[in-house]
C-alpha positions as CSV (number, residue, x, y, z in Angstrom):
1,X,0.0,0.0,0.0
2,X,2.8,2.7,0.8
3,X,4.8,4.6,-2.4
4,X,7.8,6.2,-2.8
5,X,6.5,9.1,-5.3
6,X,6.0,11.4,-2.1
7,X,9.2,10.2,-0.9
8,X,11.3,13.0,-2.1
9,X,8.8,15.6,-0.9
10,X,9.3,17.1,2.4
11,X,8.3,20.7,4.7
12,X,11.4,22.7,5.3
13,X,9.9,26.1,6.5
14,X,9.0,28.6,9.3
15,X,5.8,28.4,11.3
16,X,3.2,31.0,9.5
17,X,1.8,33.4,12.5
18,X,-1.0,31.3,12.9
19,X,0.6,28.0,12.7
20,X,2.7,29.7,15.6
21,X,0.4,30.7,18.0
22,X,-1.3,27.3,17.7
23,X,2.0,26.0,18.5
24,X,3.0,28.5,21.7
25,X,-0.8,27.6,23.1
26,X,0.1,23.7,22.8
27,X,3.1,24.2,25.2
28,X,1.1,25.8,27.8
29,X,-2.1,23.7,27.7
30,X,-2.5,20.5,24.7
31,X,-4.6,21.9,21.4
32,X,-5.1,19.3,19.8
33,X,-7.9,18.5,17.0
34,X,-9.5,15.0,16.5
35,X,-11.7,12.6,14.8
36,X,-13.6,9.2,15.2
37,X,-15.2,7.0,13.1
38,X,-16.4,3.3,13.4
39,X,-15.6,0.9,11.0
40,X,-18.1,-2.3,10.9
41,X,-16.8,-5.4,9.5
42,X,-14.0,-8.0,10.1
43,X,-10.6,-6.4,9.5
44,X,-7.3,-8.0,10.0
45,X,-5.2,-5.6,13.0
46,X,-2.4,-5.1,10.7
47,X,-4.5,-3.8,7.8
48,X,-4.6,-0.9,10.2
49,X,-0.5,0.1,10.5
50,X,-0.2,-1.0,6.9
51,X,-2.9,1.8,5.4
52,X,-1.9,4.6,8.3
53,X,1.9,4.0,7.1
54,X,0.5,4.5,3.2
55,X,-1.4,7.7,4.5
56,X,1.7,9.3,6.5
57,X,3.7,8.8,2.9
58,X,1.0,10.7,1.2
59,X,0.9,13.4,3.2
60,X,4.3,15.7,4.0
61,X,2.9,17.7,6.9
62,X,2.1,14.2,8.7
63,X,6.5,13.1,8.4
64,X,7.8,16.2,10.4
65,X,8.3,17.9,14.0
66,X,8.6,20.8,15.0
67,X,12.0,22.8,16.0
68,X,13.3,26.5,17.1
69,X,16.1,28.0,18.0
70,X,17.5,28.3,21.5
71,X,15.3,31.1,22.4
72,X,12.1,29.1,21.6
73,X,11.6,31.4,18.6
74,X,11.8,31.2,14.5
75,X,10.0,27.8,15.2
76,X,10.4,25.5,11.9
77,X,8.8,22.1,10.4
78,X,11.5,19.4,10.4
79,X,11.5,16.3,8.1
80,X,11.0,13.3,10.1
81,X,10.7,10.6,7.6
82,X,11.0,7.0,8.4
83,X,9.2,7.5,12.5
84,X,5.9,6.2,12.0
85,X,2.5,7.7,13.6
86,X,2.4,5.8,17.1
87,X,-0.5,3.6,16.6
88,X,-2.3,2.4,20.1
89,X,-4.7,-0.8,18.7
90,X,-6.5,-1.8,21.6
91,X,-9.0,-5.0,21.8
92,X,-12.2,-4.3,23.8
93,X,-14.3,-7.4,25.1
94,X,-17.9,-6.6,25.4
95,X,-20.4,-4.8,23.6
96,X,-20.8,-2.3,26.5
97,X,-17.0,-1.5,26.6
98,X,-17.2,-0.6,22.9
99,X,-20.3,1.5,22.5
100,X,-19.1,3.9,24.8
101,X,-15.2,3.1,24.6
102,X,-14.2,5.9,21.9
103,X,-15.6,8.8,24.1
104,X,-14.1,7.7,27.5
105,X,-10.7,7.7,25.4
106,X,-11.1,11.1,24.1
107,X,-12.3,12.4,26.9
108,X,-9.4,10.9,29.4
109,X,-6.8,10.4,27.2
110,X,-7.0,12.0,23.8
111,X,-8.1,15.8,24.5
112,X,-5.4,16.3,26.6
113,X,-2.6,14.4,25.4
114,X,0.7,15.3,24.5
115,X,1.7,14.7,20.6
116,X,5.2,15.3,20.6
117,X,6.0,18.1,18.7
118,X,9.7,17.9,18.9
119,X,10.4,14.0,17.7
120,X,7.5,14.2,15.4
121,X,5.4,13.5,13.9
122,X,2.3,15.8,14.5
123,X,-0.2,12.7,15.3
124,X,-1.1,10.0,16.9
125,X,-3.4,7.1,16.0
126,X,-5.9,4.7,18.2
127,X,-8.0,2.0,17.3
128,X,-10.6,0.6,19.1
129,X,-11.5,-3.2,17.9
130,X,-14.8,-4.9,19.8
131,X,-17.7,-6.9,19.3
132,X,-20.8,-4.8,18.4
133,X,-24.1,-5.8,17.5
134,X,-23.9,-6.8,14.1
135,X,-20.2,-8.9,14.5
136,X,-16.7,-6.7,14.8
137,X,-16.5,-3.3,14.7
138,X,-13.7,-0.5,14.7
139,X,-13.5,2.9,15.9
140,X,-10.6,4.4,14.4
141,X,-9.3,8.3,16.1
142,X,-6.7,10.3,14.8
143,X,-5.6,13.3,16.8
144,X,-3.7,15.9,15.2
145,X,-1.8,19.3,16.6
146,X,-4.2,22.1,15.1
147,X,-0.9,23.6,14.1
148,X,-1.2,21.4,10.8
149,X,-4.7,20.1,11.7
150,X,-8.8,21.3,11.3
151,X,-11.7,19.3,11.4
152,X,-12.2,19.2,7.9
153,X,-8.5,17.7,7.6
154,X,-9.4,15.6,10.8
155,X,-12.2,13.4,9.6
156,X,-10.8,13.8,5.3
157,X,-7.5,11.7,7.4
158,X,-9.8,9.0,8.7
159,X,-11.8,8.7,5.2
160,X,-8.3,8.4,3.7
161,X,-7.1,5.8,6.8
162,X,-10.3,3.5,5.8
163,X,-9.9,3.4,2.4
164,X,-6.4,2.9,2.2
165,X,-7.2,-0.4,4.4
166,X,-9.7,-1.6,1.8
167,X,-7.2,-1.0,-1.0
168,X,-8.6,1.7,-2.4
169,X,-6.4,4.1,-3.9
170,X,-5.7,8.0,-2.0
171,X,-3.4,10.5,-4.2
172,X,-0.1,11.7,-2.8
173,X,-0.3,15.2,-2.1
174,X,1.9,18.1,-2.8
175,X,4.0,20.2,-0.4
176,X,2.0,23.4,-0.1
177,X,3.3,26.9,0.8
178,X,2.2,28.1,4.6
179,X,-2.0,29.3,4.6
180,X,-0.9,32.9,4.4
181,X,1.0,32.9,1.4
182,X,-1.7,32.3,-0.6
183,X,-4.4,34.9,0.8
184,X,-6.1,36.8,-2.2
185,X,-4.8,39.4,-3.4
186,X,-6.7,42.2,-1.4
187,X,-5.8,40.7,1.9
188,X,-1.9,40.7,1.3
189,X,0.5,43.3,1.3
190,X,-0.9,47.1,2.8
191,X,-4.2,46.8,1.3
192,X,-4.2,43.4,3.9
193,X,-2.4,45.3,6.6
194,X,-5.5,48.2,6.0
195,X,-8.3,45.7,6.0
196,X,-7.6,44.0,9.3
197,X,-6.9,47.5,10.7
198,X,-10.5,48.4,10.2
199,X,-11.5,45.2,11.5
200,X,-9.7,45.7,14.6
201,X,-11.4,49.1,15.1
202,X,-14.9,47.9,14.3
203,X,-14.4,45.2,16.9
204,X,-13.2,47.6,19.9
205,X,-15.9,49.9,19.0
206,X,-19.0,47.1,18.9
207,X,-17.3,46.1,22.1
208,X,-17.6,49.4,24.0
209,X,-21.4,49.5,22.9
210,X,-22.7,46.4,23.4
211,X,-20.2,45.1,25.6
212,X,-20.8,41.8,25.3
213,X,-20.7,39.3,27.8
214,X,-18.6,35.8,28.0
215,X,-19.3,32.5,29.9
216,X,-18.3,33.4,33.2
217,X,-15.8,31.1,35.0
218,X,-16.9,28.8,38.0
219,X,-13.5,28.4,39.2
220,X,-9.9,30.0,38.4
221,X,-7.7,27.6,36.5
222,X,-4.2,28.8,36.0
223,X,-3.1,28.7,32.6
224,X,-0.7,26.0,32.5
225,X,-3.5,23.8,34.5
226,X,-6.4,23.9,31.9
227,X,-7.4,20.5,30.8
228,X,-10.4,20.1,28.4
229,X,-13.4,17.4,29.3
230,X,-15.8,16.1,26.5
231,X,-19.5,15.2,26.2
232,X,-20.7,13.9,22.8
233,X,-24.9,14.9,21.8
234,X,-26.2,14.0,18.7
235,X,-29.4,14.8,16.4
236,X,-30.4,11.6,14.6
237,X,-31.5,11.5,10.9
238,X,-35.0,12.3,11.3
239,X,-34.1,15.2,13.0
240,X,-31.6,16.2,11.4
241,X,-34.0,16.1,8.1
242,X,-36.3,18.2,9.7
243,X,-34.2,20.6,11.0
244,X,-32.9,20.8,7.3
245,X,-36.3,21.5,5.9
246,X,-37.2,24.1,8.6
247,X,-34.0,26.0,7.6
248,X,-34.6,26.3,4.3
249,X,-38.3,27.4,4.3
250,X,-37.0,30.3,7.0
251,X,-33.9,31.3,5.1
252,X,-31.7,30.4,7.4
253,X,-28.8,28.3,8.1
254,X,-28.1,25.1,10.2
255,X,-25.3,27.0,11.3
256,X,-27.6,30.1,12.3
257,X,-29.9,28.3,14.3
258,X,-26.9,26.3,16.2
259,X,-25.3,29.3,17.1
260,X,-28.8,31.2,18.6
261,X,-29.3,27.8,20.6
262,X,-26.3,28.0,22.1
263,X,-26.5,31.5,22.8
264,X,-29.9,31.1,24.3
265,X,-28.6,28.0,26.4
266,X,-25.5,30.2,28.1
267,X,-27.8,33.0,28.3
268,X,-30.5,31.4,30.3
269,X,-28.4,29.9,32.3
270,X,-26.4,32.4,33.7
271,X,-29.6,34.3,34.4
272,X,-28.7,37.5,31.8
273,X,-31.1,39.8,31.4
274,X,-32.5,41.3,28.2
275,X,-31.0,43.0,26.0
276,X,-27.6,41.2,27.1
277,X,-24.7,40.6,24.4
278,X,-23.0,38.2,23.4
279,X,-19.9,37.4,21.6
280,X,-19.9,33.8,20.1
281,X,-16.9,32.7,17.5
282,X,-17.6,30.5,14.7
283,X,-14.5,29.4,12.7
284,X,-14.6,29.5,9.3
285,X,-13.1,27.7,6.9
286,X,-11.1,29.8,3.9
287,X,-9.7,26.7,1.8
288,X,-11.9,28.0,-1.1
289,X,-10.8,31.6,-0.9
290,X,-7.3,31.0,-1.4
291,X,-5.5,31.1,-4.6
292,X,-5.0,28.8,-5.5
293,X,-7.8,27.0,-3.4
294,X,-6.3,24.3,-1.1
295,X,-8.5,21.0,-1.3
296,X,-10.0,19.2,1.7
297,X,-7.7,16.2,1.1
298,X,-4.9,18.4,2.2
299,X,-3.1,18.6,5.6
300,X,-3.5,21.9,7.1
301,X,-5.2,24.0,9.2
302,X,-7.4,26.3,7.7
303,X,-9.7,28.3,9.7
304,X,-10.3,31.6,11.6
305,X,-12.8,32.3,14.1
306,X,-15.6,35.2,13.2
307,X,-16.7,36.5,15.8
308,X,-20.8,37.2,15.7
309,X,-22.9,39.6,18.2
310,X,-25.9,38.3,19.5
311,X,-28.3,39.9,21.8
312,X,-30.2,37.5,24.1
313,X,-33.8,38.5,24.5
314,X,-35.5,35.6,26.1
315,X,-39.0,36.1,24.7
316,X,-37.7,36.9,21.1
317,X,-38.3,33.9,18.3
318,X,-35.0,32.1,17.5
319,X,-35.5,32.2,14.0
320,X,-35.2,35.9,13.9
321,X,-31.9,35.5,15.9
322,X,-31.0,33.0,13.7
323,X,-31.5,34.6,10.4
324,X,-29.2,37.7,11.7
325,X,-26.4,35.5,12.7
326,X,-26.5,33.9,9.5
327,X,-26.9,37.5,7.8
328,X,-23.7,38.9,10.0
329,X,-21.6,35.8,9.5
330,X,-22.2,36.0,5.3
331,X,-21.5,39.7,5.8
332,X,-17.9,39.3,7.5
333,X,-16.7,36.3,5.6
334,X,-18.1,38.4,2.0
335,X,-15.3,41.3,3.7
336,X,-12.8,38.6,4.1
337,X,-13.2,39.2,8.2
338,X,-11.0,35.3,8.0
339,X,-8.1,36.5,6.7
340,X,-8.0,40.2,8.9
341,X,-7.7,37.8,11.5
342,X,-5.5,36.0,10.8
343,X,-3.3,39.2,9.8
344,X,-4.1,40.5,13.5
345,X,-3.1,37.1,15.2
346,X,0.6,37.2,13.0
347,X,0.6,41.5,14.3
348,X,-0.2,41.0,17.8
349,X,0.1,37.5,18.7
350,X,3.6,36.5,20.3
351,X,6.8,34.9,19.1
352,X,7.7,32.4,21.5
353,X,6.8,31.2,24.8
354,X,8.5,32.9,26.7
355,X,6.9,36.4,25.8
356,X,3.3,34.8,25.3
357,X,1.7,35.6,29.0
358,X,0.6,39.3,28.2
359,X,-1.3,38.1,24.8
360,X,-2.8,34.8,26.7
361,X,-3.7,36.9,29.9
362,X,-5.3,39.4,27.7
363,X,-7.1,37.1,25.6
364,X,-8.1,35.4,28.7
365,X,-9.5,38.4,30.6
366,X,-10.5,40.7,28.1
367,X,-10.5,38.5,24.8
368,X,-14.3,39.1,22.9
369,X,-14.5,35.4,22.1
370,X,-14.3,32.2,25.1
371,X,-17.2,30.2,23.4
372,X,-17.3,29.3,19.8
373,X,-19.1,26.6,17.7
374,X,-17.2,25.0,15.4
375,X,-19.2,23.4,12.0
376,X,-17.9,22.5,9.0
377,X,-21.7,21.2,7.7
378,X,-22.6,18.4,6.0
379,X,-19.0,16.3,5.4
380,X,-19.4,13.6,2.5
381,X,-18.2,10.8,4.3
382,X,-19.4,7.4,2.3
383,X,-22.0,4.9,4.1
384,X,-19.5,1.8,2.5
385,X,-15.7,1.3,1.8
386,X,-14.9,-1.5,0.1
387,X,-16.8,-4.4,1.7
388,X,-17.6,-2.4,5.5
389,X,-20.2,0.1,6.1
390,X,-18.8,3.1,7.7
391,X,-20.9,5.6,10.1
392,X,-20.2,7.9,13.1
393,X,-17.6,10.2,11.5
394,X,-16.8,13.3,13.7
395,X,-14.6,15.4,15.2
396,X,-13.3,17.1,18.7
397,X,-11.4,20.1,19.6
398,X,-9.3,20.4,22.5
399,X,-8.8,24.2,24.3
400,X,-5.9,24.7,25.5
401,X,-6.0,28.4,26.5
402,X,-8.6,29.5,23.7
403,X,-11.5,28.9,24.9
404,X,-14.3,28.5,27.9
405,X,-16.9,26.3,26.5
406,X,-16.5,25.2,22.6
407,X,-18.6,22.8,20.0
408,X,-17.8,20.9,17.4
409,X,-20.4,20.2,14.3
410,X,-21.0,18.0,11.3
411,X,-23.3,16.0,9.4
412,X,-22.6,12.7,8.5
413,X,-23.7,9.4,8.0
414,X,-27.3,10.9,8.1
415,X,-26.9,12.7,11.7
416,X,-25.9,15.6,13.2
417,X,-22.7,15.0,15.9
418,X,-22.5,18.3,18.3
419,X,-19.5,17.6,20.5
420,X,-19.1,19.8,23.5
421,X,-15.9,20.4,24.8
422,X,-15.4,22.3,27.8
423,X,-12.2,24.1,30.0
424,X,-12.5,21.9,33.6
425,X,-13.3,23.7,36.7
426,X,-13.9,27.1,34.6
427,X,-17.1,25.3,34.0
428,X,-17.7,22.7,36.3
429,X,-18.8,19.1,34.8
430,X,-22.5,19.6,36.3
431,X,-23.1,22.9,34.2
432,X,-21.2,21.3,31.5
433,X,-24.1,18.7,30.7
434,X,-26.7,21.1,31.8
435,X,-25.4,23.7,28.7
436,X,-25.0,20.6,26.5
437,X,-28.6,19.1,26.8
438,X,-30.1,22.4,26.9
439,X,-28.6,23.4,23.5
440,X,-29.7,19.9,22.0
441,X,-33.5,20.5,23.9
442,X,-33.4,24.0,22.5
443,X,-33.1,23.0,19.0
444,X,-35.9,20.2,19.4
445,X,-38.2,22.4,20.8
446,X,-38.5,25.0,17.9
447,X,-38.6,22.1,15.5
448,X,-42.0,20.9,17.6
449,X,-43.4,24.5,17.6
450,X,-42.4,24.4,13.8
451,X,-44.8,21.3,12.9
């Protein structure tokens, strides 16, 4: 299965900006990005290695580490070819211990564990292997440093892993230049430099006016002490069809309606008043506005969060507060909002660890953004590869120091998976599941109202 054409190609360059900060925020806390899916089918255990060692040849940014100079700065990718993924196969012996198996390991293990950065490479590999209900089953997890890792790339990596296994052929992919260099042309350059710029001052100036409000903290954590926990919720197909329907008759997005839920949800549960703001992220994917575009086959990481305003008014319909999220959201990606943050994260952001306590402490205290949903919509993942059926595909983002209370979204295999990761003891595991099941309860009760 593996090929030598990639052989030759390898990543010899400096951390972009973002790539950076990702990498500085690691250090002090794990930021990690990860994916699941289950596998259903006999499959012989070293079909597994074989097909991940054929992916890591096909993909430069999965054969390198990370080095820097003896200041911890000018940070570089390194060429690591020839050290393997670690791959952890374990066998689990009962039904039980496999339907719930893959989210006790993310959740204990995974979201906070430490891919070595300096020996490379950037990932590590787990495979579940059980009995489930129809005969053997396999839930298969990659987790990748978000320096060279988003969800898209995530769960494209396990589609790539499964097929690979059933002999199915995956193209090798190219060494591509870091996310920045390929901006359009209007976001480079002083005409870039001018854009974010007026970003940056429309931001401080909706934040003196609405001052907008963030999920407050149960506990203080100290930086270097944040750990992320992990609940899973899901909306099944039926659902998920209907929630699909309603969306389009209203003019609204998915996304839109997510986003209001989970406004609502925080909202109501820290008791706000009317006519309270709040600031809620939502990364945003800019692989087809680069030039040239970057496919979703490709290692990288290719997001920026945009931030949205929302005022909570408890009595007010959530479709209304949904259609102006998904209004404000086309609005800031249609001015290129991604890549002016970006720019301001490469202006602002710091060089090393050492110097990155006054940008962390700020973001922390005064930062707009500490809870963001995540969706990258419906992913195409396929139902069958080769002779197994495939279903569950999905993905998890760890914190670090980026965030209070986080989800992760796609559509897959004919349901919705909305992941909740959350920063432990700033939200305590009790409110945790409270925010979780309220969001999902949300959601189904406007789709009851809708008929």
């Amino acid at each position: 299965m593996s090929t030598t054409s990639t052989a030759v190609q390898a990543v010899r360059r400096e951390l972009s900006p973002l790539e950076r900060w990702y990498w500085i925020a690691d250090q002090i806390s794990p930021l990690n990005v990860i994916g699941r899916v289950r596998v259903h089918g006999p499959v012989p255990a070293a079909r597994w290695r074989s097909a991940l060692t054929a992916l890591q040849d096909r993909h430069p940014l999965l054969r390198v580490a990370i080095e820097a100079g003896a200041t911890g700065r000018e940070p570089r990718f390194a060429p690591v070819d020839g050290r393997p993924i670690p791959l952890d196969h374990r066998v689990l012996d009962s039904p039980d211990a496999v339907e719930n198996g893959w989210t006790r390991v993310i959740d204990r293990e995974l979201v906070n564990g430490r891919v070595d950065w300096r020996a490379g490479p950037l990932a590590t590999a787990t495979v579940l292997t059980g009995p489930g209900p129809d005969g053997e089953v396999h839930d298969l997890i990659l987790s990748l440093l978000h320096v060279i890792a988003d969800g898209t790339t995530v769960i494209s990596l396990l589609r790539q892993w499964a097929e690979l296994a059933a002999g199915h052929p995956v193209e090798p992919r190219a060494v591509l230049p870091a996310a920045e260099e390929l901006f359009p042309a209007g976001h480079r350059g002083a005409a870039g430099e001018a854009r974010a710029k007026a970003k940056a001052e429309r931001d401080e100036d909706d934040l003196r006016r609405l001052r907008p409000r963030r999920v407050d903290a149960d506990l203080a954590v100290p930086f270097e002490r944040r750990r992320t926990r992990f609940l899973h919720r899901s909306l099944d197909a039926a659902t998920l069809d209907r929630l699909a329907l309603a969306c389009r008759a209203r003019g609204v997005t998915v996304h839109g309606v997510l986003t209001a839920a989970m406004v609502r949800a925080v909202a109501t549960d820290a008791g706000a008043a009317d006519a309270t703001w709040y600031s809620i992220g939502s990364p945003v994917d800019f692989r087809g506005d680069l030039e040239p575009s970057v496919a979703p086959d490709d290692v990288g990481s290719y997001v920026a969060t945009i931030p949205s305003l929302v005022e909570h008014v408890a009595a007010r319909p959530l479709w209304e507060t949904a259609r102006e999220i998904s209004a404000d959201l086309r609005a800031r990606k249609a001015r290129g909002e991604q890549f002016s943050m970006i720019r301001l994260i490469g202006s602002s952001g710091p060089q090393s660890l050492a110097d990155s306590m006054p940008f962390v402490r700020h973001l922390d205290e005064k930062g707009p953004i500490n809870f963001c949903i995540s969706n990258i919509g419906r992913f195409p993942f396929p139902d069958a590869i080769g002779p197994w059926r495939a279903s569950g595909a999905q993905f998890v983002a760890s914190l670090s120091v980026v965030g209070t209370f986080v989800a992760t979204v796609n559509s897959s295999h004919h349901q919705l998976a909305w992941n909740f990761t959350y920063a432990e003891g700033l939200v305590s595991d009790e409110r945790a599941a409270r925010l979780a099941d309220r969001c999902v309860e949300i959601v189904l009760a406007l789709l009851r109202a809708a008929g």
